[in-house]
N, C-alpha and C positions, 0 to 999 in steps of 0.2 A: 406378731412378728411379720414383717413385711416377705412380700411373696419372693422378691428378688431384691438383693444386696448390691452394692456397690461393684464390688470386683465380676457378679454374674451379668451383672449392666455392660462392666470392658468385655467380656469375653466374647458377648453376643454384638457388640458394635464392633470389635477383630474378624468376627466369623464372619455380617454384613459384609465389612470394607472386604474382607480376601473372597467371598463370591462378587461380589460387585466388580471387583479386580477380575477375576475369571472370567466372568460373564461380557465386560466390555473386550477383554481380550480374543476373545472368540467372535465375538460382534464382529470386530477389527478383522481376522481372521478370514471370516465368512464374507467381507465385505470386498477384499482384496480378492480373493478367488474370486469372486463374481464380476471384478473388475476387469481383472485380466483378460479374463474372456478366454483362459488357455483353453478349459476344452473346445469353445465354439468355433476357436480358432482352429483346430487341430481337426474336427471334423467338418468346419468350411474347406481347408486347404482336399480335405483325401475326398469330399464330394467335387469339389471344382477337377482333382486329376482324374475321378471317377468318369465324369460327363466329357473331358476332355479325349482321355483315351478311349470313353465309349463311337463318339462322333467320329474319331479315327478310323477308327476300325470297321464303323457303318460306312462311310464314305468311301474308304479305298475299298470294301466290294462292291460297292453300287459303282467306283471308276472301273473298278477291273472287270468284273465279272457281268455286272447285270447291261453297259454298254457294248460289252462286247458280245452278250447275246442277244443283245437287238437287233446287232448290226450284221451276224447271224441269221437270225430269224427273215429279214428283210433278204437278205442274199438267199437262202431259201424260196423265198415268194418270190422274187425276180427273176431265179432260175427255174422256178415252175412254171411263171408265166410265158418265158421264153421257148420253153419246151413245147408247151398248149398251143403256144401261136404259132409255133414251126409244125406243129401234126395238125392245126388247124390251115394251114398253108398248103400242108401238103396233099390235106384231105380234099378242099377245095380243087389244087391243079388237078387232082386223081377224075374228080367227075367233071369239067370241063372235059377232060380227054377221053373220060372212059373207059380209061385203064384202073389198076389198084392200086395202091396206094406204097408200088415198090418206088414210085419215080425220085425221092427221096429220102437220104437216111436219116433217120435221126438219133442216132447213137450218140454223136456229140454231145445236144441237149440236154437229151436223158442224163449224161455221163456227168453233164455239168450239177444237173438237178441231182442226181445221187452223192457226188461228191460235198457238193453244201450241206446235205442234210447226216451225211457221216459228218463232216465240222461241227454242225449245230450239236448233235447228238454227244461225240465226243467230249463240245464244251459244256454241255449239261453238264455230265458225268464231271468234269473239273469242278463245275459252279459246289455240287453239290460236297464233294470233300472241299473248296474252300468255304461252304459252308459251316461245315462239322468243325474245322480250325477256327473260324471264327465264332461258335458257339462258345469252343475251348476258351478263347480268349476272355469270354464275357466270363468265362467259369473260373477265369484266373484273378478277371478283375473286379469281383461279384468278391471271390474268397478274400484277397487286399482290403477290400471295404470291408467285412465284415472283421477282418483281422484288426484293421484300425481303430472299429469300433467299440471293439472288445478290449483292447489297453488303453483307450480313453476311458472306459468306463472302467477299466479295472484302477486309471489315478484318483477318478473322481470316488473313488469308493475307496481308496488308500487315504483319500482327505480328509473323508469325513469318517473314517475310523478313527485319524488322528485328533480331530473336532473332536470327536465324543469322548475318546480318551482325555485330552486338556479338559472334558467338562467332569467327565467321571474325578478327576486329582482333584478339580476345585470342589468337587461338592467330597471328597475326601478327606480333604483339607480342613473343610468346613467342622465336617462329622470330629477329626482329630481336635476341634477347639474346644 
């Protein structure tokens, strides 16, 4: 008796063609996703506003804050020096005359020198809570990235459950022949 009959020949050439049909459907499938490019597209776009709003936000406290303690800093030095060379002024007239060193006040000076270095100090103290806010921010735009990332991969992983599902029915299919 022959091992397989006629009608067991159609059944098994049905079962071929409808995986074969599955199998190029899913090709198709997988080929189109890959085309689209939607996720790479979707996590190019949230890296580009990533790096975008990072630059932002480094930039404007490097305008705000770290210019404006330079500019600090040096008014500082300028007002110490001014102070140094006025009790170094006055140091000198003292022993030329040989008196002490009341012939000039230098309270002004001084007044100026302490006043800068409360500014400096104060805008420390600023630099450093815009600081802490700007940390914040990176921790808002750190959590976006990571949120984008996570429902990008939560589609790609919606797809290809659907994938395995359309392949699971074909080879069900198959088995039903």
């Amino acid at each position: 008796a022959p091992l397989c009959d006629a009608s067991g020949c159609a059944e098994v050439r049905a079962a071929l063609s409808v995986l074969g049909c599955m199998v190029a459907q899913c090709s198709e499938k997988l080929l189109r996703f890959a085309e689209s490019g939607a996720l790479a597209k979707e996590l190019t776009t949230s890296l580009e506003h990533y790096a975008a709003d990072g630059e932002q936000i480094v930039l404007g406290y490097a305008a705000t804050v770290l210019e404006e303690l330079s500019r600090l800093d040096k008014l500082c030095a300028d007002a110490f020096s001014a102070h140094a060379l006025a009790f170094d002024s006055a140091q000198k007239e003292a022993s030329v005359e040989g008196t002490e060193v009341a012939a000039r006040d230098l309270w002004l000076t001084e007044f100026h020198f302490r006043s800068a270095v409360a500014a400096f100090n104060q805008h420390v103290w600023n630099a450093g809570r815009e600081a802490r806010l700007l940390l914040e921010r990176f921790r808002e735009l750190e959590l976006r990235r990571v949120s984008t990332l996570r429902s990008s991969l939560r589609v790609f992983i919606s797809l290809q459950q659907r994938l395995w599902a359309d392949i699971s029915a074909s080879t069900s299919a198959v088995h039903a022949l």
